[in-house]
C-alpha positions as CSV (number, residue, x, y, z in Angstrom):
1,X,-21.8,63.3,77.5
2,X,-23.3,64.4,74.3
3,X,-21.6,63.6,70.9
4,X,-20.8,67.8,70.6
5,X,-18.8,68.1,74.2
6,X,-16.7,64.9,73.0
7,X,-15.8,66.5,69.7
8,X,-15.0,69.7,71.4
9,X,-13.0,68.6,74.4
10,X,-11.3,64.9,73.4
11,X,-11.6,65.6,69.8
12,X,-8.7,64.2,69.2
13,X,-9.3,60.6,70.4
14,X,-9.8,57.7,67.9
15,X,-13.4,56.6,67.0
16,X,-12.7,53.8,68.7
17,X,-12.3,55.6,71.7
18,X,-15.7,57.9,71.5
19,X,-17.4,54.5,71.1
20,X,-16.3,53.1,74.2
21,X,-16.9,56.2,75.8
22,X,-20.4,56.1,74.7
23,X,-21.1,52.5,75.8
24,X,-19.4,53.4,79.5
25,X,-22.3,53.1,82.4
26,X,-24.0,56.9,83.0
27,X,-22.1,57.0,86.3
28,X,-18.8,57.0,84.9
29,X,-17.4,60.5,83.6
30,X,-14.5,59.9,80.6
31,X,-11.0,61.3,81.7
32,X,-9.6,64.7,79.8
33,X,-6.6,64.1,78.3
34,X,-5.7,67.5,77.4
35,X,-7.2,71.1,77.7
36,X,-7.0,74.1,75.7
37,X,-7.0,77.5,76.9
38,X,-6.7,81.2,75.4
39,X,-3.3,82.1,75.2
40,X,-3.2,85.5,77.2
41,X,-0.5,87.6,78.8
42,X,-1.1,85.9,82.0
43,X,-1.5,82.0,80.9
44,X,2.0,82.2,78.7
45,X,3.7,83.4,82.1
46,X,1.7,80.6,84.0
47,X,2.5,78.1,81.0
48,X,6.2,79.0,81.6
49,X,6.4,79.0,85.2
50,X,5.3,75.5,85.2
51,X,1.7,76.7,87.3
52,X,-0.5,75.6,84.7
53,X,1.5,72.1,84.9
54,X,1.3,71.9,88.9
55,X,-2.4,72.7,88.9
56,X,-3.7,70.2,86.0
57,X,-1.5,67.5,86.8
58,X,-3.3,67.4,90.2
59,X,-6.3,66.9,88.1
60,X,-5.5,64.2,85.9
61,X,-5.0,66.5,83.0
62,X,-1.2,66.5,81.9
63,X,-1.4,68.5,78.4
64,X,-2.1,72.5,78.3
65,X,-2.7,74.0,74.9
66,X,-2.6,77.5,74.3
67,X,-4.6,78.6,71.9
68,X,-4.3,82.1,69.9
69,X,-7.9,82.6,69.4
70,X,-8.0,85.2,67.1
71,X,-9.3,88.2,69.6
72,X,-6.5,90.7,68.5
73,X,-8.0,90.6,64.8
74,X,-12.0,89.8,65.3
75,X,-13.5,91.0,68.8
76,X,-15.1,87.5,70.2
77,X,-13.8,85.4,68.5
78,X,-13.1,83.8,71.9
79,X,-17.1,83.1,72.3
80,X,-17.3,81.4,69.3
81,X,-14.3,79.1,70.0
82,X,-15.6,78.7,73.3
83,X,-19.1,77.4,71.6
84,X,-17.0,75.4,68.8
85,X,-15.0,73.6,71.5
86,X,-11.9,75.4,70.2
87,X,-11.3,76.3,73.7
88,X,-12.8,75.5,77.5
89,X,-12.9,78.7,79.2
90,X,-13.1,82.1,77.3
91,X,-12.9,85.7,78.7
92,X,-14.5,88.5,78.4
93,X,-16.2,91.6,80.1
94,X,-19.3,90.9,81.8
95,X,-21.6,92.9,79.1
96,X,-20.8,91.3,76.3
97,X,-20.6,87.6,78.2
98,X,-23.8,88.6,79.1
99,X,-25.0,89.3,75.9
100,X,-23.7,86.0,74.6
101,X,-25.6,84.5,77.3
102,X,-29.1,85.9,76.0
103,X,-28.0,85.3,72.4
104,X,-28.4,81.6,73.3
105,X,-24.6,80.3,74.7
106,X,-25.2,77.7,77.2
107,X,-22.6,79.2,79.0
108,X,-22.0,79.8,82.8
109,X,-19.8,82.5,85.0
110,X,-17.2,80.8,87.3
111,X,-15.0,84.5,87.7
112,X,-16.1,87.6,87.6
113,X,-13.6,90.6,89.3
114,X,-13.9,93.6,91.2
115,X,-15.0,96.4,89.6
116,X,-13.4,98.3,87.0
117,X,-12.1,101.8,86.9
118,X,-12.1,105.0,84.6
119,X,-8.7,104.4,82.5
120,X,-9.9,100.6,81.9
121,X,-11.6,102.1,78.7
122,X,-11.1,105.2,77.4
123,X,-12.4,107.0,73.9
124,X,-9.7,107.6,71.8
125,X,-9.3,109.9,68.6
126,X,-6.5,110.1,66.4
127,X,-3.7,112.3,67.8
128,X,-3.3,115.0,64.9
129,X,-7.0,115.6,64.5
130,X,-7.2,119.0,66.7
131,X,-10.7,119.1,65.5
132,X,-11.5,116.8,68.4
133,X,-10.3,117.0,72.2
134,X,-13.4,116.2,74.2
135,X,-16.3,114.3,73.7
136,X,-18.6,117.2,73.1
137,X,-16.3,117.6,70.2
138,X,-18.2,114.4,68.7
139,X,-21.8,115.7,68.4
140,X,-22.3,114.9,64.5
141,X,-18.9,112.7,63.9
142,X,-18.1,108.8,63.3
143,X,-17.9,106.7,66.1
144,X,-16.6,102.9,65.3
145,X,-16.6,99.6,67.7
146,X,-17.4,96.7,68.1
147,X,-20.7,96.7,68.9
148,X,-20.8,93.6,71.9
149,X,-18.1,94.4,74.0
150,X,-17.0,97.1,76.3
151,X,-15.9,99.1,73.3
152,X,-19.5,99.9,73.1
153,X,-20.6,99.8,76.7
154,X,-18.4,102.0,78.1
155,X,-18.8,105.1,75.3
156,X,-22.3,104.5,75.3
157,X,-22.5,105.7,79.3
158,X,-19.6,108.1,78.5
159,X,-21.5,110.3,75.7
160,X,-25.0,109.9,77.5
161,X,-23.8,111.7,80.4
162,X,-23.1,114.5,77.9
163,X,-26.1,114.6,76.6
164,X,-24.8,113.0,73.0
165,X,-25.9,109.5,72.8
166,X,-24.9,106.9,69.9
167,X,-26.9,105.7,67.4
168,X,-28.9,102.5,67.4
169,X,-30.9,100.1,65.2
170,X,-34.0,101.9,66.9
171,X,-33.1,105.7,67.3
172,X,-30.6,108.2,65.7
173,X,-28.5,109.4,68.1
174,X,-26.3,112.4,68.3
175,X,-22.9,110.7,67.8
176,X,-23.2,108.4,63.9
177,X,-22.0,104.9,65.2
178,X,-20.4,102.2,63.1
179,X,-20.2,98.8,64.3
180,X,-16.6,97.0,63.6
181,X,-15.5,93.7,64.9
182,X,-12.3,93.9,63.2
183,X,-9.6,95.5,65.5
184,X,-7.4,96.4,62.7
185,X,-10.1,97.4,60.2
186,X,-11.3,99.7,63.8
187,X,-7.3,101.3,63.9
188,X,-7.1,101.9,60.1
189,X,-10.5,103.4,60.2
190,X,-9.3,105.8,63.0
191,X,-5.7,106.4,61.7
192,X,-7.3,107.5,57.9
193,X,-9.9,109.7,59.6
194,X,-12.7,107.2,58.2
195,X,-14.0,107.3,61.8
196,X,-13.5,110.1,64.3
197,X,-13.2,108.4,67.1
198,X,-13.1,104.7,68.9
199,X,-12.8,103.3,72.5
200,X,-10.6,100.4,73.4
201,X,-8.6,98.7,76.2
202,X,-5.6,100.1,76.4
203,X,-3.7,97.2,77.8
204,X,-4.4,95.5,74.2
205,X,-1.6,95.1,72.1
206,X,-2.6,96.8,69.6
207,X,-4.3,99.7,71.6
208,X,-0.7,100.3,73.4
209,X,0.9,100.2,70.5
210,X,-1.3,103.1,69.1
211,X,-1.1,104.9,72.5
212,X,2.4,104.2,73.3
213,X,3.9,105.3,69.7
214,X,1.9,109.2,70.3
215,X,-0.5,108.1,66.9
216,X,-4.1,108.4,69.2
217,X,-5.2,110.2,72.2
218,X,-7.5,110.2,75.2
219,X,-10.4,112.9,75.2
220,X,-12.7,111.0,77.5
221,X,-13.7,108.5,80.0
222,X,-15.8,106.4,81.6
223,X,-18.3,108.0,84.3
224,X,-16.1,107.5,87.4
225,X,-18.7,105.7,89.7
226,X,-21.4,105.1,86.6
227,X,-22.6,101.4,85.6
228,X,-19.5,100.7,83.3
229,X,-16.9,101.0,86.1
230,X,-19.1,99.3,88.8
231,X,-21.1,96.6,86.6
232,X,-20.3,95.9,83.1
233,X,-16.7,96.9,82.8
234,X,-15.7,94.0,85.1
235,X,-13.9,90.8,83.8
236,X,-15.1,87.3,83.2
237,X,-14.6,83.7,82.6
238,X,-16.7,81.6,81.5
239,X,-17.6,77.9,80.1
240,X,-20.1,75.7,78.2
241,X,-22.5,74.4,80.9
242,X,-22.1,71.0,79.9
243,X,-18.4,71.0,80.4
244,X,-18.2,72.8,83.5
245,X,-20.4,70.3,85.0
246,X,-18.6,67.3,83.9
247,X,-15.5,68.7,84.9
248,X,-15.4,71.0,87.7
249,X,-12.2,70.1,88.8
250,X,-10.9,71.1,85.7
251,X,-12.5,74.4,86.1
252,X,-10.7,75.2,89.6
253,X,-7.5,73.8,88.7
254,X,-7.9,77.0,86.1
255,X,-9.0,79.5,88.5
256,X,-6.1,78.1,91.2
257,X,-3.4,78.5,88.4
258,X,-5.1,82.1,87.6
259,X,-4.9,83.1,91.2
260,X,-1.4,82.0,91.5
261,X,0.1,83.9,88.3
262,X,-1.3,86.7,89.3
263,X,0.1,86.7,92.4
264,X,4.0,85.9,90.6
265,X,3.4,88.4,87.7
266,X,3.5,91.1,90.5
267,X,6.2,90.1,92.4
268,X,8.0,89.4,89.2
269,X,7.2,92.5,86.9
270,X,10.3,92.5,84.6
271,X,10.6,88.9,84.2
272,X,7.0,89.0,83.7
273,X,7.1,91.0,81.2
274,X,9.9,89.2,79.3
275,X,7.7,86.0,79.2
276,X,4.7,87.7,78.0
277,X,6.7,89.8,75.3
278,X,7.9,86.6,74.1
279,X,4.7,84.5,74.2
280,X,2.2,87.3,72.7
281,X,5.4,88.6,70.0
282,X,5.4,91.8,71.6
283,X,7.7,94.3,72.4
284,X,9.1,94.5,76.0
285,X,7.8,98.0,76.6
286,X,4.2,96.9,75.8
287,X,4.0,93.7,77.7
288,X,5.6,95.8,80.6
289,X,2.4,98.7,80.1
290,X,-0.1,96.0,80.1
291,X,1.1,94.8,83.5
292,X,1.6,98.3,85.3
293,X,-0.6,100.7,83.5
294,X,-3.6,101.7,85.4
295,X,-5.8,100.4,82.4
296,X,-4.8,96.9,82.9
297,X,-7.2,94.4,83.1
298,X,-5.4,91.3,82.8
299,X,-4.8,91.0,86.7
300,X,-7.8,92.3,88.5
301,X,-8.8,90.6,91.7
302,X,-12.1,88.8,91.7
303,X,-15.7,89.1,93.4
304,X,-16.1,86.7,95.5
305,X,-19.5,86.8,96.7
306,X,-22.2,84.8,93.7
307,X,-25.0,86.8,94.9
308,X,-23.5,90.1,94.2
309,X,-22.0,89.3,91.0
310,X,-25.7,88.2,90.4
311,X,-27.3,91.6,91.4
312,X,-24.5,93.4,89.5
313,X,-25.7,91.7,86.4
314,X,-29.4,92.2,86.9
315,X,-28.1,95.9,87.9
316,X,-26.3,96.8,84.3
317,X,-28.9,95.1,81.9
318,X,-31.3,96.7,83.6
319,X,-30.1,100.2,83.5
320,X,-28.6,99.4,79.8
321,X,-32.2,98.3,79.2
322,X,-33.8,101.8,80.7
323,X,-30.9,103.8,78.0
324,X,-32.1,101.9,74.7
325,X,-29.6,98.8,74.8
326,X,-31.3,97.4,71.7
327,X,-29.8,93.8,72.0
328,X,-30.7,93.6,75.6
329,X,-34.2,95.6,75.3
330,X,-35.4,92.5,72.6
331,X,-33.7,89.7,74.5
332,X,-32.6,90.4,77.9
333,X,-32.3,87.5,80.7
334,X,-34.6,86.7,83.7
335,X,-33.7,87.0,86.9
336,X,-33.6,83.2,87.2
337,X,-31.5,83.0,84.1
338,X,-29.0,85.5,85.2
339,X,-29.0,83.5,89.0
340,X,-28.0,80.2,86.8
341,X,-25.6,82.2,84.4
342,X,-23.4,82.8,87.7
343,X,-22.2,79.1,89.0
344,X,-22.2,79.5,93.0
345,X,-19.8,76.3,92.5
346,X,-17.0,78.9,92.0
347,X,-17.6,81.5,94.5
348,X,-17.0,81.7,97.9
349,X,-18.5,78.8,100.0
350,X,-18.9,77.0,96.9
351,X,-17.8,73.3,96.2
352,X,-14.8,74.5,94.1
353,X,-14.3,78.2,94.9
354,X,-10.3,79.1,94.8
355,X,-11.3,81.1,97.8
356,X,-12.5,78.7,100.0
């Protein structure tokens, strides 16, 4: 085990302890005292309920931190947490995981879901402006996102298909695009009419908030079969190589607990939503939204096949590659890196797939 995957995942032992560790024959794997994991809608409600508990305990882990990552402020935040040690597994849509990936995070995929759908991601302006309804409405205006995430992706397919394309850091486009990683700084930008227009998750707290109080509205979406929907609008988790091979176990007793929440958020909508309100300091109405609202992606089921969430990978970059994608045009992954990036381990038929 390497002195950087101590520090991040037992950080918290003595010195003492690390050197023992280190001295230990190369068979022997140190135990993991404790994990920590993003605090999301569905991980308070599984922290609550005991699941998270049930399924570590069964592991030898018996303390679950959730940590507040920081994702509602600065969008991937999670990544870098996940690279610092802050956290073991992050989430994230598949583009901008992807993107991480070929940006050099020795990361692999152990979820990916189904596909995603038009409402996951609309583009949003602010409510009052009548100047803009539709998205030919943008030809010449101020489009600001963050620039890896699906805040991008899902726009940038969007305003192709009508012939008005985004800016990039190797063509002017039609649409003038400001990158913002900030998701306040993105909301005040939009709310003063320093930007025109933005594209978000709904089922965000602060993207419901907007949406739910009348202050923004939709005036377009994602293509309804395009590349977005079906490749890089889908959800994943993932974690530092050299963790997930040390502790697999760890791994599924994550993607059991996640399967298992799930599965009790929906039965339990109102007392789900009660839990989540309380662990994420919203209000009820929100948490409730972000459970039923067709933009929800908190919940979605998973893919369970590696080889086609491998193929849907190659799929996107590729086709983002064709449009101009200038990140993954200058450093886009092989095949063979994108057939290691998704760990077969965790799919079905694999040694610690959740749906075996």
């Amino acid at each position: 085990m390497t002195q950087k995957l101590r520090h991040a995942m037992i950080g918290g032992l003595v010195a003492t302890t690390l050197a023992l560790g280190a001295a230990l024959p190369a068979a022997a794997k140190e135990p993991l005292p404790f994990i920590n994991l993003q605090l999301r809608p569905w991980t308070v409600v599984a922290q609550e309920k005991g699941i998270l508990k049930e399924e570590f305990d069964k592991v030898g882990i018996h303390e679950v931190s959730l940590i507040a990552s920081g994702t509602a402020e600065l969008v991937g935040a999670e990544s870098a947490a996940l690279n610092k040690g802050a956290i073991a597994i992050a989430q994230r849509m598949v583009y901008p995981a992807t993107v991480h990936r070929a940006n050099g995070l020795d990361a692999v995929i152990v979820w990916l879901s189904e596909p995603s759908d038009k409402y996951r991601t609309p583009i949003l302006a602010r409510a009052s402006n009548d100047k803009i309804n539709t998205l030919a409405d943008l030809e010449g205006k101020k489009f600001g996102s963050s620039r890896i995430s699906c805040y991008f992706t899902s726009p940038f397919e969007a305003l192709a298909k009508v012939g008005l394309p985004l800016d990039s850091r190797l063509e002017k486009g039609k649409v003038r695009y400001q990158s913002i990683d900030n998701s306040a700084a993105t909301n005040a930008a939009l709310l003063s009419g320093a930007i025109d227009a933005t594209a978000a998750h709904l089922a965000v707290n602060n993207a419901a908030a907007l949406y739910l109080s009348g202050e923004v509205k939709v005036i377009g979406r994602s293509p309804d079969d395009g590349v977005y929907v079906n490749g890089a609008g889908r959800v994943s988790y993932f974690a530092m190589r050299e963790f997930v091979d040390e502790y697999p176990e760890a791994v599924l007793a994550f993607l059991k607990a996640h399967e298992r929440t799930k599965k009790w958020i929906y039965e339990n909508i109102d007392e789900a939503a009660e839990i989540i309100a309380e662990g994420t300091r919203v209000p009820v109405e929100i948490a409730k939204f972000q459970i039923t609202d067709s933009s929800t992606y908190e919940f979605m089921k998973g893919e369970t096949d590696a080889d086609s969430a491998r193929r849907n990978i190659k799929e996107f970059q590729a086709w983002y590659v064709e449009q101009g994608d200038d990140i993954l045009t200058e450093k886009q992954l092989s095949s063979v890196q994108i057939d290691e990036f998704v760990d077969a381990r965790f799919f079905a038929g694999g040694e610690y797939s959740v749906y075996n």
